[in-house]
One Martini backbone bead per residue (centre of mass of N, CA, C, O) as a GRO file, in nm:
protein
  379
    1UNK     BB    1  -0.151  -1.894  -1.959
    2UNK     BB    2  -0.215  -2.007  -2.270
    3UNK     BB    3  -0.231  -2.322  -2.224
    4UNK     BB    4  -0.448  -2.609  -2.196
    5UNK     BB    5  -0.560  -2.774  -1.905
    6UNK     BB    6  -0.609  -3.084  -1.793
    7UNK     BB    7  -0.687  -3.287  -1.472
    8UNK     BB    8  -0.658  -3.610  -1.425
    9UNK     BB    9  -0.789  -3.938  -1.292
   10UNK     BB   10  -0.607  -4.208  -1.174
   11UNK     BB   11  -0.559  -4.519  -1.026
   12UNK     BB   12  -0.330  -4.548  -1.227
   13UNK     BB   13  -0.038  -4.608  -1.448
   14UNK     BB   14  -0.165  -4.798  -1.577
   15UNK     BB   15  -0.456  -4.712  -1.654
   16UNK     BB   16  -0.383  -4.491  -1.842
   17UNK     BB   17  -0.231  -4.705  -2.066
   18UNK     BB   18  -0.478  -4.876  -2.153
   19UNK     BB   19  -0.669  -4.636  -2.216
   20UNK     BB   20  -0.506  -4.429  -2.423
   21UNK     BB   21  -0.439  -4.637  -2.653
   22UNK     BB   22  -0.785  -4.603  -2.678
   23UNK     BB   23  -0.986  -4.427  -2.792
   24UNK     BB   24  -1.281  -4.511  -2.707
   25UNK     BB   25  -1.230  -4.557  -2.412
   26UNK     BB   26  -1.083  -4.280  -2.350
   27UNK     BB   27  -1.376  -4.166  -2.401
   28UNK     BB   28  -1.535  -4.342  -2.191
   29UNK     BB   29  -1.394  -4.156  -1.936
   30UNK     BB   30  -1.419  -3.885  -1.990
   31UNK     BB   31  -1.731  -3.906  -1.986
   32UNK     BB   32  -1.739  -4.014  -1.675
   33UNK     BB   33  -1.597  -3.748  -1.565
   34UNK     BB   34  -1.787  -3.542  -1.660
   35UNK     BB   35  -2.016  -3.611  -1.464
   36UNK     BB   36  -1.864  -3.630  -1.201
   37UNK     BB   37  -1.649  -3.339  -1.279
   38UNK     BB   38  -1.706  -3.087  -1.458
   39UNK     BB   39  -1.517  -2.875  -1.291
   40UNK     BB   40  -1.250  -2.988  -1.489
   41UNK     BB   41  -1.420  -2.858  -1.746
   42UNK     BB   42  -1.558  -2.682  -2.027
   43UNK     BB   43  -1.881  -2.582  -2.022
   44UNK     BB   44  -1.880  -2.645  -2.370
   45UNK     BB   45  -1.872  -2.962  -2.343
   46UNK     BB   46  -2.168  -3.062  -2.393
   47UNK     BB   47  -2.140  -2.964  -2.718
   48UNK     BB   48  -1.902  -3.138  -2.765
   49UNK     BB   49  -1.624  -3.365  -2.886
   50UNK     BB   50  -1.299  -3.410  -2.988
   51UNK     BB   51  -1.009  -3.616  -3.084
   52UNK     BB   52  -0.739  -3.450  -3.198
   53UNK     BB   53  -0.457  -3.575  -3.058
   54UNK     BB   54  -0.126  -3.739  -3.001
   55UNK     BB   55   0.165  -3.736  -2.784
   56UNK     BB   56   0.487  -3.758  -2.667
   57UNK     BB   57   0.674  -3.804  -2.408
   58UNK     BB   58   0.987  -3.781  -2.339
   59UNK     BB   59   1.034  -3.766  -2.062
   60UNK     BB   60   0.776  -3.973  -1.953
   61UNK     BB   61   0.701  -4.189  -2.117
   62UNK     BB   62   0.389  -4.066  -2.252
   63UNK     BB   63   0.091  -4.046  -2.369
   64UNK     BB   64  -0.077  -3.803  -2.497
   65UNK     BB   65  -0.405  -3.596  -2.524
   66UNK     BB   66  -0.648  -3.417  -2.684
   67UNK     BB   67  -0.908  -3.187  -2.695
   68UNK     BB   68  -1.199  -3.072  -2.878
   69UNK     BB   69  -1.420  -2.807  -2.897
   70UNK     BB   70  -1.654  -2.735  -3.033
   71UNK     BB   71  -1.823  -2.494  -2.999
   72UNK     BB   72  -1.510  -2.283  -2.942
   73UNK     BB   73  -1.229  -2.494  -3.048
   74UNK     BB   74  -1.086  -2.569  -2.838
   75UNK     BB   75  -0.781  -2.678  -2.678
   76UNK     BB   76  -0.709  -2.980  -2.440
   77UNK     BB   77  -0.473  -3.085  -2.268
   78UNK     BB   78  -0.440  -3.419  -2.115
   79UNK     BB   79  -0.330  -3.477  -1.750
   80UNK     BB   80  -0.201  -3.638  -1.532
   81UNK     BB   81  -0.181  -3.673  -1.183
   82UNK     BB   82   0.113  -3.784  -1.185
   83UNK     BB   83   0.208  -3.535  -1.343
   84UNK     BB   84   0.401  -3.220  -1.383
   85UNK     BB   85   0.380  -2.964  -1.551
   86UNK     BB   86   0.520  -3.030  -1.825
   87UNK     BB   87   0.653  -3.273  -1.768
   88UNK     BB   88   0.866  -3.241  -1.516
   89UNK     BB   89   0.748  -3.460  -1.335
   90UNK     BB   90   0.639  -3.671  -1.137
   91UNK     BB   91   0.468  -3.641  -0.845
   92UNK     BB   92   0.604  -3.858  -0.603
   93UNK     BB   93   0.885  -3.693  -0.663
   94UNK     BB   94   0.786  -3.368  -0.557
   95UNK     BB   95   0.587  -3.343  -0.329
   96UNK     BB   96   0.746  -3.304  -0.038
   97UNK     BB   97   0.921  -3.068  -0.142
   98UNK     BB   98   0.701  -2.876  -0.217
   99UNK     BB   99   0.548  -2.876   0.081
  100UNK     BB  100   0.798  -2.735   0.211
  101UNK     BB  101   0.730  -2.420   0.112
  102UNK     BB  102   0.510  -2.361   0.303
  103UNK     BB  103   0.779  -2.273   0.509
  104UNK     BB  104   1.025  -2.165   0.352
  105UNK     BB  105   1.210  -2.358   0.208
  106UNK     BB  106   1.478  -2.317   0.021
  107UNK     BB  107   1.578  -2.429  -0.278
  108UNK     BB  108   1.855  -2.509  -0.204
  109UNK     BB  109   1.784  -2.719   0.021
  110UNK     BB  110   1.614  -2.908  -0.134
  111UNK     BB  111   1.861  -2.980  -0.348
  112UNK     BB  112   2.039  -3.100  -0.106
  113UNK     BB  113   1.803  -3.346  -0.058
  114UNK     BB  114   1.662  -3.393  -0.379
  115UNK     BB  115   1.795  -3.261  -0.600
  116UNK     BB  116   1.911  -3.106  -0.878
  117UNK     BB  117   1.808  -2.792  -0.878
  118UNK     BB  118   1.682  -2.476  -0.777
  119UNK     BB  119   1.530  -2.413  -1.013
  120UNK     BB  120   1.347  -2.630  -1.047
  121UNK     BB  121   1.172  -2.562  -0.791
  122UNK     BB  122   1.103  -2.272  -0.886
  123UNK     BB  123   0.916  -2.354  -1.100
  124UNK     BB  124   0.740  -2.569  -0.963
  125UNK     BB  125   0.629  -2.380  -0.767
  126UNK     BB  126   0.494  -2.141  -0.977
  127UNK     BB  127   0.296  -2.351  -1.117
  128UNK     BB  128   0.086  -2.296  -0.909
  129UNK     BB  129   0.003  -1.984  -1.020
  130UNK     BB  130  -0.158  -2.017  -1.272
  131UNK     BB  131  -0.425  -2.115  -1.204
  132UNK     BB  132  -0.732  -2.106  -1.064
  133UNK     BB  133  -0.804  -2.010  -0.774
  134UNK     BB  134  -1.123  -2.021  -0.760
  135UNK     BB  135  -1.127  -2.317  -0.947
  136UNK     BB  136  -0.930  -2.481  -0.693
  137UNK     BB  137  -1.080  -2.405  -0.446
  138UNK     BB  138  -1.380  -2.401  -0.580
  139UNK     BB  139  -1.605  -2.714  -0.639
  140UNK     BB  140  -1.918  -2.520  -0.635
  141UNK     BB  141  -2.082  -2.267  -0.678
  142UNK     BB  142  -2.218  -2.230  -0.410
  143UNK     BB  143  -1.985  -2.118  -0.191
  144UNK     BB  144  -1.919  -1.922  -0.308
  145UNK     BB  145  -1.835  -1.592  -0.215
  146UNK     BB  146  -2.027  -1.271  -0.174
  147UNK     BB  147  -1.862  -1.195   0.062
  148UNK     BB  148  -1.584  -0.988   0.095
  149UNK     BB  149  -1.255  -0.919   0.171
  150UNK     BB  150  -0.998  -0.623   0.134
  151UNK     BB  151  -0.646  -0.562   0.005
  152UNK     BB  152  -0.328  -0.425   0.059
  153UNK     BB  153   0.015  -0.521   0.007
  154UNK     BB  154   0.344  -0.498   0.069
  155UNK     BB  155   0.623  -0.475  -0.100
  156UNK     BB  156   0.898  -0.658  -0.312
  157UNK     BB  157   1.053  -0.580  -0.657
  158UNK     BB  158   1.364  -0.529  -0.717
  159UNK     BB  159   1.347  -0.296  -0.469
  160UNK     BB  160   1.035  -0.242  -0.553
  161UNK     BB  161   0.746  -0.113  -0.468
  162UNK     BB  162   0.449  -0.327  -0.397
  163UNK     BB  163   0.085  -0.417  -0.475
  164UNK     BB  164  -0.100  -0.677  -0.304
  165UNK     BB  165  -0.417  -0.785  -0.411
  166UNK     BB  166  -0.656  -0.881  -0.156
  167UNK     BB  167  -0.913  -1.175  -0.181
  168UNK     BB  168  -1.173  -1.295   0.079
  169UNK     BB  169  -1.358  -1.598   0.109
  170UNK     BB  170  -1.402  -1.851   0.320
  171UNK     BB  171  -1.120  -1.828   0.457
  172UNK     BB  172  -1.004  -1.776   0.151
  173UNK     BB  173  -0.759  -1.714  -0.106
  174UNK     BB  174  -0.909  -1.588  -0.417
  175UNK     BB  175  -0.707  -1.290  -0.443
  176UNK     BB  176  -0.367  -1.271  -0.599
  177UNK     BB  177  -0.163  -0.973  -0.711
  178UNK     BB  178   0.060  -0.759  -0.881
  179UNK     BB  179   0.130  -0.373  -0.842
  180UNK     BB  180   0.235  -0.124  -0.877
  181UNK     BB  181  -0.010   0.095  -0.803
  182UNK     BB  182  -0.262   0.244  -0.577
  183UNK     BB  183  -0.467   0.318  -0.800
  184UNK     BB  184  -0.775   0.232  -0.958
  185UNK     BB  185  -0.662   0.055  -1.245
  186UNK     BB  186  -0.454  -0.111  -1.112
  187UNK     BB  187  -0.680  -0.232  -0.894
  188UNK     BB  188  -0.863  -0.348  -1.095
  189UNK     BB  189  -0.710  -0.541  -1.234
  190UNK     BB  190  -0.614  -0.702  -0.981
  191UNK     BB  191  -0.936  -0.781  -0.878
  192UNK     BB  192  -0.992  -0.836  -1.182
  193UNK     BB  193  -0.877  -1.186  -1.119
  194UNK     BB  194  -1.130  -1.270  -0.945
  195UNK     BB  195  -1.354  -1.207  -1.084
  196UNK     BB  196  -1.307  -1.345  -1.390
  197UNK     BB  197  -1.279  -1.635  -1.194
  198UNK     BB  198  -1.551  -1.641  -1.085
  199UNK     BB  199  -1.705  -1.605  -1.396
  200UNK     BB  200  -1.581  -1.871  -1.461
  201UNK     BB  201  -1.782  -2.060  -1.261
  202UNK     BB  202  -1.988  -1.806  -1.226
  203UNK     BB  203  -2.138  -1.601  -1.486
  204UNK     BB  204  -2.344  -1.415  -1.265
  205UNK     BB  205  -2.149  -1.323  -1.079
  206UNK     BB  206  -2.220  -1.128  -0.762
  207UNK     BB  207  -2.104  -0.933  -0.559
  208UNK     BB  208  -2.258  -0.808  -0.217
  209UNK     BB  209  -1.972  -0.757  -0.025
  210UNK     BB  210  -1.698  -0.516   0.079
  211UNK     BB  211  -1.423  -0.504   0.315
  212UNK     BB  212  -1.238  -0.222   0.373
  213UNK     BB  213  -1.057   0.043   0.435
  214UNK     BB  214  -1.010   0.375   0.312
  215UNK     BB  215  -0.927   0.348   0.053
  216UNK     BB  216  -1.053   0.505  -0.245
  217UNK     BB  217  -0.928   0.279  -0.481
  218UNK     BB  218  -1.033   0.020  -0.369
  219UNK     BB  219  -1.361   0.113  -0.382
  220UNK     BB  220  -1.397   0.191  -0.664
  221UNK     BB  221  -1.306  -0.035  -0.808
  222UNK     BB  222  -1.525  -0.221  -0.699
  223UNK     BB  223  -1.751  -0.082  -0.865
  224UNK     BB  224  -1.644  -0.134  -1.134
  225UNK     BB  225  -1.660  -0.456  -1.111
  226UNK     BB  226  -1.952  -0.411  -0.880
  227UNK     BB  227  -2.219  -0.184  -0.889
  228UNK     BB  228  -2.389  -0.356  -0.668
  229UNK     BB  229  -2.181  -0.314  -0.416
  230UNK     BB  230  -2.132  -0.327  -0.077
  231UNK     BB  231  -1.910  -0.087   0.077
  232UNK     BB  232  -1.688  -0.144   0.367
  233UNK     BB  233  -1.616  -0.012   0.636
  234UNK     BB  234  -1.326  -0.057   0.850
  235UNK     BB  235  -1.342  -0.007   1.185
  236UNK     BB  236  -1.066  -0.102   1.289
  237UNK     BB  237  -0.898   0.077   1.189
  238UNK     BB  238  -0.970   0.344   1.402
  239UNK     BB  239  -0.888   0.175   1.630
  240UNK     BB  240  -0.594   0.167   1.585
  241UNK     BB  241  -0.529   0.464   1.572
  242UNK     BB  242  -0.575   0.536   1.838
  243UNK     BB  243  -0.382   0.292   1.968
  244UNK     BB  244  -0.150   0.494   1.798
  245UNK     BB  245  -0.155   0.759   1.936
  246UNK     BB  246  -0.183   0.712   2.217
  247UNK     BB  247  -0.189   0.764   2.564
  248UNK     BB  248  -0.272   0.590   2.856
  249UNK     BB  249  -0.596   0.759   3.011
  250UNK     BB  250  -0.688   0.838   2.690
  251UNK     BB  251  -0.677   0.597   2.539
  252UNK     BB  252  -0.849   0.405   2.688
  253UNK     BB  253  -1.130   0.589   2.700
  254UNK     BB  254  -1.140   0.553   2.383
  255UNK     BB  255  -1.141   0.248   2.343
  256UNK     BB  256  -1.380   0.213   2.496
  257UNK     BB  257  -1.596   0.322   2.328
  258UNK     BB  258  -1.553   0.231   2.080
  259UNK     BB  259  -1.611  -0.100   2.149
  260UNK     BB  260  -1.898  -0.002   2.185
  261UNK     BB  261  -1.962   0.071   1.887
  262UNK     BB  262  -1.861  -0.234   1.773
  263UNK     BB  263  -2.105  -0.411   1.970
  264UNK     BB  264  -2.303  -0.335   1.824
  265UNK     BB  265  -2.642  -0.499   1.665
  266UNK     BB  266  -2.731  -0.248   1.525
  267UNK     BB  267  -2.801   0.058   1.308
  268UNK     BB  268  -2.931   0.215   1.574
  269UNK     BB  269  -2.705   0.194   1.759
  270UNK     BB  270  -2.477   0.254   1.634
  271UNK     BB  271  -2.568   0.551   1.572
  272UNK     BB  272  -2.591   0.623   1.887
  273UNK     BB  273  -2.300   0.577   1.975
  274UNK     BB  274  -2.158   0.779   1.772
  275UNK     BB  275  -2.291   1.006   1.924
  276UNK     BB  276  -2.202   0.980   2.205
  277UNK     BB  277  -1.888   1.026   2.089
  278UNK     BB  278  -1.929   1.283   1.945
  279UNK     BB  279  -2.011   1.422   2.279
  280UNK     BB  280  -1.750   1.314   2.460
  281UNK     BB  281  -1.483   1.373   2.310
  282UNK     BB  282  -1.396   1.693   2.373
  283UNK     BB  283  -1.442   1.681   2.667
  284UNK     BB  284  -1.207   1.403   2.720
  285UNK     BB  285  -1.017   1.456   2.470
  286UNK     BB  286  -0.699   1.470   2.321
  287UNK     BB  287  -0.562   1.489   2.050
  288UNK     BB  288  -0.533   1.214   1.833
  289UNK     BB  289  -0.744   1.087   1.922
  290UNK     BB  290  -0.967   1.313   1.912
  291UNK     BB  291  -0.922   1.280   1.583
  292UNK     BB  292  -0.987   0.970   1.574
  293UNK     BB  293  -1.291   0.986   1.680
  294UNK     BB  294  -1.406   1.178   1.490
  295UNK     BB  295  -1.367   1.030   1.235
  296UNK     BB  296  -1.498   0.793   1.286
  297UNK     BB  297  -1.806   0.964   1.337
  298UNK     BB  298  -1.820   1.049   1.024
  299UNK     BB  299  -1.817   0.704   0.909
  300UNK     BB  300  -2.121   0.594   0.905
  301UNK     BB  301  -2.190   0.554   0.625
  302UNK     BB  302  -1.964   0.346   0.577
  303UNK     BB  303  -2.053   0.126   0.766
  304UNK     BB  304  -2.384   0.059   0.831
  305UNK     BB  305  -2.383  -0.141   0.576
  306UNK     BB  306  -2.335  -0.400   0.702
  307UNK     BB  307  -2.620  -0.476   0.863
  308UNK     BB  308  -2.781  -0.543   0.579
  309UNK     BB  309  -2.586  -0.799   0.599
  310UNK     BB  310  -2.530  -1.048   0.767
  311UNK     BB  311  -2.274  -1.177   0.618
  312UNK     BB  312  -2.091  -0.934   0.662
  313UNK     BB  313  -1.800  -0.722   0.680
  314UNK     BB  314  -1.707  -0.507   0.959
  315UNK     BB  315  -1.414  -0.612   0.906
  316UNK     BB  316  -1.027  -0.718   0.772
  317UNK     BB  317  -0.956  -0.933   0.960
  318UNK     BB  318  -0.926  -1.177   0.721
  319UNK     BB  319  -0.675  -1.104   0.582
  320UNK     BB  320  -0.470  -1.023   0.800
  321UNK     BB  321  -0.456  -1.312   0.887
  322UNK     BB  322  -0.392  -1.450   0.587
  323UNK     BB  323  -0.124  -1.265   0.539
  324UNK     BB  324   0.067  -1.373   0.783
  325UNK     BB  325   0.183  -1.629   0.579
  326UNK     BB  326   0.311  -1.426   0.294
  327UNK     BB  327   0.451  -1.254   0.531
  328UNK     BB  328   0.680  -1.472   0.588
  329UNK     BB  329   0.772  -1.579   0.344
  330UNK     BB  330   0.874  -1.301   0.223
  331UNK     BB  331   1.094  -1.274   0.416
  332UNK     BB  332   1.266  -1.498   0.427
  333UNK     BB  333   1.286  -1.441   0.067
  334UNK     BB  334   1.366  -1.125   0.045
  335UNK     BB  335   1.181  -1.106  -0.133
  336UNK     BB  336   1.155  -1.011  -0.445
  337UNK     BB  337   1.423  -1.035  -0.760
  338UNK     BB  338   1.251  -1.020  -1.039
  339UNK     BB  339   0.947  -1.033  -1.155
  340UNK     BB  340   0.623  -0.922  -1.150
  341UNK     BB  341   0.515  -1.197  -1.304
  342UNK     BB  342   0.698  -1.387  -1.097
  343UNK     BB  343   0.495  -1.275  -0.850
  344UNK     BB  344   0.272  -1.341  -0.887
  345UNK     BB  345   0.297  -1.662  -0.887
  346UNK     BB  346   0.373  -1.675  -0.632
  347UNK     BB  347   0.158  -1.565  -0.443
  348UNK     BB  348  -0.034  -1.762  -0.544
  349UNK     BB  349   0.098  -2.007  -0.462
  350UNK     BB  350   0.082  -1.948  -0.153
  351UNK     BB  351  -0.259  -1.920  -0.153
  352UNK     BB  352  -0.276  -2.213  -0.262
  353UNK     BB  353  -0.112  -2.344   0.036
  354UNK     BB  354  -0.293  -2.224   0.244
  355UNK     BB  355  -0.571  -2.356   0.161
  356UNK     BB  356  -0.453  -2.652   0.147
  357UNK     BB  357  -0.349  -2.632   0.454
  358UNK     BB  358  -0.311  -2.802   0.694
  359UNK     BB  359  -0.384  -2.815   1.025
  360UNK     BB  360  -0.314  -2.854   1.327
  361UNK     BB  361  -0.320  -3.004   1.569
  362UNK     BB  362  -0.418  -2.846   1.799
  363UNK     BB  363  -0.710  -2.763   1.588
  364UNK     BB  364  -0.761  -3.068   1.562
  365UNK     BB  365  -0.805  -3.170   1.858
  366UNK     BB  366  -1.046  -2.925   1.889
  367UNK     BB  367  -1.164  -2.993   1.563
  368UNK     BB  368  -1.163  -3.248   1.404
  369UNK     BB  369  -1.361  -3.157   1.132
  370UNK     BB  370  -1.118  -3.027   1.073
  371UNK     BB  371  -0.869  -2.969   0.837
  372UNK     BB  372  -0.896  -2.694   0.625
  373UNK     BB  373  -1.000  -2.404   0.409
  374UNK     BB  374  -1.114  -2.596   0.209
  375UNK     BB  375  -1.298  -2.765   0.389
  376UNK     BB  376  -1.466  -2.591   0.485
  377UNK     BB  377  -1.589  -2.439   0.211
  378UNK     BB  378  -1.690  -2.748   0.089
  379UNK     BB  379  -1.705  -2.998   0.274
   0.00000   0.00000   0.00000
């Protein structure tokens, strides 16, 4: 991530200007904001702070000034919220522009309407990635979600396959990183950027419980990740395997009961539903059905645990809704062609503005409370 930014807000490029050029008013606006917005600066904040230097931004003839934090040392550029990252241009010449990628509009088409050239605008959209996917999604210690659901989707990076491990909770993609390989070590890196970045919102996040799918290196990673999570297998795989392995009048039979043991409501229910499913399985179903039937009911220690927390998910199924969103990006721009690093920043641009992305009408006109799953998540 490099150089440290703070993202201020102003009610106008007037105000900024009158402010920014007297220390001591500067100082008292960085303090009124800091009451305001802690979550804007850094923990080390309360103990004290100091204006290090300032200079001109000579794209946007704009004073820039940085502060230091004493308790840390770290030195952190202070960039109003009119311009964009590296000041690369105004907030609102490329606001319109930038909103239309999350519909997957190609930075070529872009640069046909709003001018510039197509580099240009995949730079600035790259940048969307680069902040805290946490720390800008969740806007107060409080909503963080301790329940979580994960998985990896497959995707390609210069024809080459990876995997993106995908962290969700409350609705919104919380973690999302880009691993060459599907091991235990690469899968912990991977969501090991969620961790992080928890940890840096509220240092003692402690995840509560995690649904992934059966593969054992995820399951692993995360145990390393948080030591005491109760990591919860997603029953919708198996009745999933059920309904594409099976054919017919023996397939309904089967998944027929499979919902039913997913229906159970406490975890003496689901595991009596478990046993009369392994001894009515031989007898009623045959092929692999009936082996994906058996195997399902073997896996009772693995599902079981979610009846234990309230909150627990108990299917995958929140990852795999939001990710058919950065799954249709990434058609469209017939995956990545460039390096692991800038696929990394791709996929969280997504995940940041799929976050940020209002409602369709449709869902606003049924449910006008709702705006974003942004505005879910913080209320």
């Amino acid at each position: 991530m490099g150089k440290k930014y703070i993202c201020l807000p102003f009610a106008s490029a007037a105000q900024y200007r009158d402010s920014v050029d007297y220390p001591t008013q500067y100082r008292q606006y960085l303090t009124g904001m800091w009451g305001q917005h802690p979550e804007l600066f850094p923990k080390a904040m309360d103990q004290g702070f100091t204006l290090h230097d300032c200079s001109v931004s000579v794209k946007q003839d704009l004073i820039v000034r940085r502060i230091k934090v004493q308790a840390t040392g770290a030195v952190f550029t202070l960039r109003p919220w009119f311009v964009m990252p590296s000041m690369i241009a105004r907030t609102a010449a490329v606001e319109k522009a930038l909103s239309l990628r999350q519909w997957g509009v190609p930075c070529d088409a872009l640069a046909s309407v709003f001018g510039r050239d197509a580099m240009f605008w995949y730079r600035a959209w790259l940048a969307f990635g680069r902040p805290s996917l946490v720390g800008t999604t969740v806007k107060e210690p409080q909503p963080l979600p301790r329940d979580l659901v994960a998985a990896e989707k497959l995707t390609r990076v210069a024809r080459q396959q990876v995997y993106v491990p995908t962290t969700v909770g409350g609705g919104c993609l919380l973690g999302v990183s880009v691993g060459e390989a599907a091991d235990t070590e690469t899968l912990e890196r991977g969501y090991g950027a969620f961790a992080k970045e928890a940890k840096g919102l509220v240092p003692a996040y402690q995840a509560r419980s995690v649904c992934t799918d059966g593969w054992e290196a995820t399951r692993q990673a995360w145990r390393r990740l948080f030591p005491t999570i109760t990591v919860v297998r997603c029953l919708l795989h198996s009745i999933l395997k059920m309904k594409k392995h099976g054919a017919g009048q023996v397939r309904h039979q089967g998944l027929d009961r499979a919902w039913q043991v997913y229906q159970a409501a406490t975890t003496r229910q689901f595991a009596q539903r478990l046993r009369r499913m392994a001894e009515w399985t031989p007898a009623h179903l045959s092929g692999p059905v009936a082996t994906m039937g058996l195997k399902m009911c073997r896996r009772r220690a693995d599902c079981t645990p979610a009846y234990d927390g309230p909150l627990a998910h108990r299917t995958s199924h929140a990852v795999d809704r939001l990710l058919n969103y950065p799954d249709r990006l990434l058609d469209a721009m017939r995956y990545c062609h460039s390096t692991t690093a800038r696929a990394r920043l791709a996929v969280r641009a997504m995940a940041l503005q799929g976050n940020l992305h209002p409602y369709g009408t449709r869902l606003r006109r049924d449910q006008p409370s709702r705006v974003s799953p942004f505005h879910d998540l913080n209320g």
